[in-house]
N, C-alpha and C positions, 0 to 999 in steps of 0.2 A: 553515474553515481555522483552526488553531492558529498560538499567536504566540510567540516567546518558544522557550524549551529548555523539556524535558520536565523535570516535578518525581519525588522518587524515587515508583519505585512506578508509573512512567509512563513509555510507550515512545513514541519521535516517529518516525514514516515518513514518509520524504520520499521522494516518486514521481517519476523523472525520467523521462518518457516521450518515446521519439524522434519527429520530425515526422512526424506523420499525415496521410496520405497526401499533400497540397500544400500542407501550414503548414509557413512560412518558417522558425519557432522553435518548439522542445521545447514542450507543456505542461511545466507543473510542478507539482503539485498537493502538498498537504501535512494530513497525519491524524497527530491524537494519538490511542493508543488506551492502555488500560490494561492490565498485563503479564496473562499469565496467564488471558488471557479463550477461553472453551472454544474449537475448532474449529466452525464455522462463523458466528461470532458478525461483526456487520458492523461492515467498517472502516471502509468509505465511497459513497456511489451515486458510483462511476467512471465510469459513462457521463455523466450528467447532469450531473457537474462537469467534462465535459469539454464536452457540447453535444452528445451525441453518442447514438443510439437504439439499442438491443442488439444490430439488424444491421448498424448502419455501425461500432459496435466490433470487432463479428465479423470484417465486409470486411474492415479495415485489420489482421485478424490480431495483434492485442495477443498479447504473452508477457507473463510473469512470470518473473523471472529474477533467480536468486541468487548470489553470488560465493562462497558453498559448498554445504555439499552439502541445506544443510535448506531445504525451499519451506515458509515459514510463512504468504504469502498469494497464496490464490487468487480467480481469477474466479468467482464464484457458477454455480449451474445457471439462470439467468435472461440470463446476459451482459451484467450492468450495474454489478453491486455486487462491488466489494471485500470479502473476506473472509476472514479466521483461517484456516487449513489447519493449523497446526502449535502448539501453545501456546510461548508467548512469554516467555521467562523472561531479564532483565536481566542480572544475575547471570552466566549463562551464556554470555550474547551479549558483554557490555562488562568481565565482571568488577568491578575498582573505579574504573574509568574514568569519569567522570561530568563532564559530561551523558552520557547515553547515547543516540546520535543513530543 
């Protein structure tokens, strides 16, 4: 897990996941990755920083879900690992906004 704001040149995702299936409180999990890295490239083992096996990720039916219209990261074909779907370009997302979170 990453600390701190991302430096330029550097994207910070922050994963707020809702309660799984009978945890009390959200995970929260947090990846820094670097702008512009191809599609498929990994963001992070999400099952495993969750505690969690590809089919009990599966069960609890994870989405990915974005507040417009571009899915930049996906669940891998494995159901564990976070991964690039869409290239990532700062710029675009935050403009001169910085940090860019």
């Amino acid at each position: 897990a990453a600390r701190g704001w991302a430096a330029p040149g550097r994207v910070a995702l922050l994963a707020v996941l809702l309660p799984l299936c009978c945890r009390a409180a959200p995970e929260r999990l947090r990846y820094t990755i670097a702008e512009e890295l191809p599609r498929g490239s990994l963001v992070g083992p999400l099952a495993r920083d969750l505690g969690l096996s590809a089919d009990q990720l599966a069960a609890r039916k994870l989405r990915i879900v974005a507040g417009d219209e571009k899915h930049y990261f996906t669940l891998g074909e494995d159901n564990t690992n976070l991964r690039v779907n869409e290239r990532i370009d700062r710029e675009d997302i935050c403009g001169a906004v910085s940090p860019c979170v």
